[in-house]
Structure formats: structure tokens, C-alpha cells
C-alpha positions as CSV (number, residue, x, y, z in Angstrom):
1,X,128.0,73.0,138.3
2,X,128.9,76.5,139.7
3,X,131.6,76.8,137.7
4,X,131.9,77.9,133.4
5,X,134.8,78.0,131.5
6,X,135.0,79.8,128.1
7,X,137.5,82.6,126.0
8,X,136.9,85.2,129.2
9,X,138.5,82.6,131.5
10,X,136.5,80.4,133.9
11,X,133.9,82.3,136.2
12,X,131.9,80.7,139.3
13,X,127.8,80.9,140.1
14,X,127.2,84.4,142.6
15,X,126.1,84.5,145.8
16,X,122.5,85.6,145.6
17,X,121.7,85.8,149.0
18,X,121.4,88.9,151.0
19,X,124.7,87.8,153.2
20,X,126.0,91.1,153.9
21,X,129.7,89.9,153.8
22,X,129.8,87.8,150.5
23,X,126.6,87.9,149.0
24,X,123.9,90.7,147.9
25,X,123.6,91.9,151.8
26,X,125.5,95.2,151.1
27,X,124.1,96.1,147.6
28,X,121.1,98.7,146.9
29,X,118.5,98.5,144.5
30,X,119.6,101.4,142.6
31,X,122.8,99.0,142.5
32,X,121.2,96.0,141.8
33,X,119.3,97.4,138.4
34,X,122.4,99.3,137.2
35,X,124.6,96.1,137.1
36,X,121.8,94.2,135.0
37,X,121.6,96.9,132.9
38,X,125.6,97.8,132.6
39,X,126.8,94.4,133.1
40,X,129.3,95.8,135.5
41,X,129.4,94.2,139.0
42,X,127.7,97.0,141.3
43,X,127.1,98.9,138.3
44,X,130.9,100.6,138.1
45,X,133.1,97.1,138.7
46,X,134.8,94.4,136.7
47,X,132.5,92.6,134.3
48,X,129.9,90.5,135.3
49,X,130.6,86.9,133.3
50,X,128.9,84.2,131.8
51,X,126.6,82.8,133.2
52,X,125.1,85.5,134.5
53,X,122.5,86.9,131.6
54,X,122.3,90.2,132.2
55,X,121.5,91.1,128.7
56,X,118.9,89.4,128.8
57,X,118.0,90.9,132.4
58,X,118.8,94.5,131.8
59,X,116.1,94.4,128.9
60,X,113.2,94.3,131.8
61,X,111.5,96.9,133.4
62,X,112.7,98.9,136.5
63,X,109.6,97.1,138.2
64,X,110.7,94.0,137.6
65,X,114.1,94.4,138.8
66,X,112.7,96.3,141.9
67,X,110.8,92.9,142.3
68,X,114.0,91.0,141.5
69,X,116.1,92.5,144.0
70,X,113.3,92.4,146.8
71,X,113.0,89.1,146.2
72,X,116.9,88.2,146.2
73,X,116.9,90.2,149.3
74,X,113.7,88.1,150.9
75,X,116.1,84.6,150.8
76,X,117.7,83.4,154.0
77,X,121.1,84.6,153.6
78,X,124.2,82.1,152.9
79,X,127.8,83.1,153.6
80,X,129.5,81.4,150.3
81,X,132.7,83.2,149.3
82,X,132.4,82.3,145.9
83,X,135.9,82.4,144.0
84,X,137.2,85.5,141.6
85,X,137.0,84.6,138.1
86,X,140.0,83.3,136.8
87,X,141.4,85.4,133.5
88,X,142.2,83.1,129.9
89,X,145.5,81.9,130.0
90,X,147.5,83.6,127.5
């Protein structure tokens, strides 16, 4: 169940954690809120896909994503290269 498949191609669950090399580790906060609120991985990348909400995320406050991220960032970090979304086929 970490995987969804839809019309933008199939796209796998994030790693959350703050691993440093594949998971939240190396993002800010300042990061962190402009993605959610963008829908741009780190804010300036590709798209963040379903089924991340983001919309829904990017509507709160920049409190609550401060709390968000410092709670993301509060885990036990994972190393779990998750896989690059895979496009539509055409």
C-alpha cells in the first residue's frame, strides 16, 4: 500500500523521516511549508503526487506547519529510498 497509480503515472508513499540521505533529514522548515503550499517537492522541484494532499495541507497555518515539520523532524529516522514516480505511459 505505498504505491498509487492514476492519469500522472504511478507515485510511491515519501519518506517522512528526518533520514538525512533519503528522507526529510536535509530539508528546512522554510522548505518544508513552501512545498505544502506550492506542491513542488522542496518548494522549486518536480510535483509532489497523489497521495500526498498538499492542497489540503498548504491551506493551514504557518504554525501548524512549523508544528508539522518539528514533528516529522522529532521521528526516529528510516533510511527508505523510496522509488521516483513512474510517468503515464503514452
Amino acid at each position: 500500500m505505498t504505491a498509487w497509480a492514476g492519469p500522472w503515472g504511478v507515485s510511491f508513499a515519501a519518506n517522512l523521516t528526518p533520514d538525512k540521505a533519503t528522507g526529510l533529514g536535509s530539508w528546512t522548515e522554510a522548505a518544508f511549508i513552501k512545498s505544502m503550499r506550492t506542491g513542488k517537492h522542496k518548494g522549486v522541484l518536480r510535483d509532489i503526487l497523489p497521495p500526498m494532499p498538499w492542497q489540503g495541507l498548504g491551506q493551514l497555518t504557518d504554525d501548524d506547519l512549523k508544528a508539522m515539520f518539528a514533528y516529522l523532524q522529532s521521528l526516529k529516522p528510516i533510511q527508505n529510498k523510496v522509488p521516483d514516480p513512474i510517468p503515464p505511459k503514452r
